[in-house]
Backbone bond lengths (Angstrom), bond angles and torsions (degrees), N, CA, C in turn:
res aa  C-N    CA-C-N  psi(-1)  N-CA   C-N-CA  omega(-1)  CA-C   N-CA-C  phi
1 X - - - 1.454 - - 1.537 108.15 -
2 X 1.494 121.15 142.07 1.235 123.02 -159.54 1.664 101.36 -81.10
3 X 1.240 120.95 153.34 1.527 113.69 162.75 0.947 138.54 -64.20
4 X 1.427 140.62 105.76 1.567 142.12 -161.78 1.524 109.87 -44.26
5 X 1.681 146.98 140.85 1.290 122.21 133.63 1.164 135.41 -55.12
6 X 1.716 130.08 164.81 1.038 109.68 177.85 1.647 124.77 -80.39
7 X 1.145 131.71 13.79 1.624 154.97 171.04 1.753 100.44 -74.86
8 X 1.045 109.36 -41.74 1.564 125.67 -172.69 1.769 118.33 -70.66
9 X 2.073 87.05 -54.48 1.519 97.82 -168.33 2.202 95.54 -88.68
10 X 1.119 109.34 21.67 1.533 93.86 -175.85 1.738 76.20 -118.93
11 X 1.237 136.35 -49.19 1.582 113.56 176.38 1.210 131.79 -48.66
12 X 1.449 108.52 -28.92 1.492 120.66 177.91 1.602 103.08 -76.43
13 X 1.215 130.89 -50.91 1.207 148.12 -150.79 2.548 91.42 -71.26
14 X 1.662 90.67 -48.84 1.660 90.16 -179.03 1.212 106.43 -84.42
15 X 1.721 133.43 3.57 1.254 114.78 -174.62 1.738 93.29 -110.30
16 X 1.043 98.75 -8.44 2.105 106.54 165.78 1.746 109.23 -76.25
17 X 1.296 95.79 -50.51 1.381 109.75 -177.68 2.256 98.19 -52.15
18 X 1.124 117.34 -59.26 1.186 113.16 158.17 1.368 138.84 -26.32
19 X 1.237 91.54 -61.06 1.794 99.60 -177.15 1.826 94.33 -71.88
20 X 1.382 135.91 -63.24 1.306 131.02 -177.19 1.446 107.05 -40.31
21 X 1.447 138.33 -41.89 1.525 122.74 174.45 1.578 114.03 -80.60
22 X 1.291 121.56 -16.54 1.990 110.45 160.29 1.647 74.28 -63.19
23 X 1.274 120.03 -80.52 1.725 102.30 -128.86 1.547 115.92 -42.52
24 X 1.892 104.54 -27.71 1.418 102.27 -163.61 1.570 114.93 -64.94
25 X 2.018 108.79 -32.47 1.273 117.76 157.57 1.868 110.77 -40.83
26 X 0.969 128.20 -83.50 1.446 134.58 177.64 1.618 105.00 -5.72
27 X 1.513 96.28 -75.82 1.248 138.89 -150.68 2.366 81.44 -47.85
28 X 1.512 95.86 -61.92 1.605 96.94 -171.42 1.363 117.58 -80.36
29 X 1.170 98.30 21.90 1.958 112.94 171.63 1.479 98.99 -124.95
30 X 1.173 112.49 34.94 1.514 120.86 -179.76 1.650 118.84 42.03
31 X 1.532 117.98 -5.05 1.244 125.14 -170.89 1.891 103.07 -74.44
32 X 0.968 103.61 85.65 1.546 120.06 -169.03 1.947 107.00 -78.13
33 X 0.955 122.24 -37.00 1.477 124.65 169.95 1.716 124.32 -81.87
34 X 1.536 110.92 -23.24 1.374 111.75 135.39 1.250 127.30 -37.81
35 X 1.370 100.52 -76.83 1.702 113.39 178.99 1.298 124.12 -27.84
36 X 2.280 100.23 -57.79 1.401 92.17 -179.42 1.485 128.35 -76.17
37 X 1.379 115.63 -1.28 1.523 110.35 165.48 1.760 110.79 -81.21
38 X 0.984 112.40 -12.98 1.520 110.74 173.09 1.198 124.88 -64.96
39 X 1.763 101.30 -39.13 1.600 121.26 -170.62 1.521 86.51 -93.37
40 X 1.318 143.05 -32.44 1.466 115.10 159.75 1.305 139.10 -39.18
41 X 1.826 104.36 -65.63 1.474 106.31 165.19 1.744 117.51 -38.68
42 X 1.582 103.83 -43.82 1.250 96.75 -172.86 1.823 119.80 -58.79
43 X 1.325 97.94 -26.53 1.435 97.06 -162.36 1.640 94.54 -91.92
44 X 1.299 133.81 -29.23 1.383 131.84 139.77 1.496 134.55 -6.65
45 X 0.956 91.74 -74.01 2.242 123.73 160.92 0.892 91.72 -44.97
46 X 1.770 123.51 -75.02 1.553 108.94 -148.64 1.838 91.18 -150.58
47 X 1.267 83.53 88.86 2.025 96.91 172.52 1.312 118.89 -51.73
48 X 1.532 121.66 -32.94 1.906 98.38 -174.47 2.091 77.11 -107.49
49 X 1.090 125.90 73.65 1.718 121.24 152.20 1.790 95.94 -110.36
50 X 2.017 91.31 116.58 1.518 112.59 179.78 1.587 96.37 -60.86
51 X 1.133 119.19 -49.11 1.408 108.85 -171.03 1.589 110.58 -46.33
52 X 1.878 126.40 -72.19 0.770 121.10 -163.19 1.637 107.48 -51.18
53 X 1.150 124.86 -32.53 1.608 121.21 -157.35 1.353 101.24 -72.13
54 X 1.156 114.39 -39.38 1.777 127.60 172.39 1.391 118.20 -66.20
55 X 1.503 111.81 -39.62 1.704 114.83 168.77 1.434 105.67 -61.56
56 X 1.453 140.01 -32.86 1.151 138.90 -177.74 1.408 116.69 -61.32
57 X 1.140 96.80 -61.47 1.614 102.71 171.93 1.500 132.78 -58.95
58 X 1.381 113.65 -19.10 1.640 144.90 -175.68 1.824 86.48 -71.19
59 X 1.584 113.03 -55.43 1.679 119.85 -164.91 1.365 99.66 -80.50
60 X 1.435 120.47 -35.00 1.371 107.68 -158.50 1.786 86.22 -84.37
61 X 0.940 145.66 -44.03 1.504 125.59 -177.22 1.588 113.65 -79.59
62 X 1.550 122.83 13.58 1.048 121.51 169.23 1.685 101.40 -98.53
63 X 1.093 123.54 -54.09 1.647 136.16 153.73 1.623 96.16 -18.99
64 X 1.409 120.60 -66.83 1.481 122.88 -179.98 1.231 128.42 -31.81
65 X 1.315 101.40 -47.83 2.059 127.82 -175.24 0.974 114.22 -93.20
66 X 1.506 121.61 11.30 1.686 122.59 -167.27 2.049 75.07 -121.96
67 X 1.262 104.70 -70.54 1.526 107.60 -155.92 1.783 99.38 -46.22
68 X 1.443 110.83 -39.45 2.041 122.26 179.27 1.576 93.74 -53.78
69 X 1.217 130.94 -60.75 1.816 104.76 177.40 1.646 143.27 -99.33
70 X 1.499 89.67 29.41 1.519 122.23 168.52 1.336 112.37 88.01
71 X 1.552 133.99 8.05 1.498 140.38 179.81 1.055 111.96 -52.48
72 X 1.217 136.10 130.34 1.380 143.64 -176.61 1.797 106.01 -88.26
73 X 1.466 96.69 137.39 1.460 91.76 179.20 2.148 122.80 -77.16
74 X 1.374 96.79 149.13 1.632 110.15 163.35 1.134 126.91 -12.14
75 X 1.077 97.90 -75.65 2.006 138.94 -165.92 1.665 108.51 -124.82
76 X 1.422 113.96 160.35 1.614 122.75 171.82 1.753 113.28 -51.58
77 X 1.212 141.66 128.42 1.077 124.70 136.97 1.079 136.41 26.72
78 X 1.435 148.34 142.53 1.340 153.17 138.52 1.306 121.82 -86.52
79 X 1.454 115.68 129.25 1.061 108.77 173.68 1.843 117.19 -67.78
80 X 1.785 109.53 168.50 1.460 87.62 -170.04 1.539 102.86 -87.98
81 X 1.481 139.01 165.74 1.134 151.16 172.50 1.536 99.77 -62.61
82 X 1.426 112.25 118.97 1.365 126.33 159.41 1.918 124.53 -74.17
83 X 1.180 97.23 103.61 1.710 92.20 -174.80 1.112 115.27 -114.74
């Protein structure tokens, strides 16, 4: 894979930065499966962004503590990330 410029990896990097503030909205409307497709795209855009990889995990163990006292989710499901 060719090496990104840096013109390239800073669009990707603010259009991640994007998708991570919808999700964080989501995320504080408790809509937690929103979110994690947000923090997908984001990590999509821009695969090694520490933030998004860390926002994932922030939802997916919040997803955890919702499903442990029977709360029904927001939105449909996510499918899981194929890696």
């Amino acid at each position: 894979m060719p090496e990104l410029d840096d013109a390239t990896r800073q669009e990707r990097r603010k259009k991640a930065g994007e998708h991570l503030k919808m999700a964080d909205k989501l995320f504080k409307a408790a809509d937690y499966e929103g979110a994690v497709r947000l923090v997908r795209l984001a990590m999509e855009t821009d695969p090694h962004n520490p933030y998004a990889i860390a926002y994932e995990e922030r939802v997916r163990y919040a997803i955890e503590k919702r499903d442990a006292v029977g709360i029904p989710p927001l939105s449909p499901p996510t499918p899981p990330i194929q890696q």
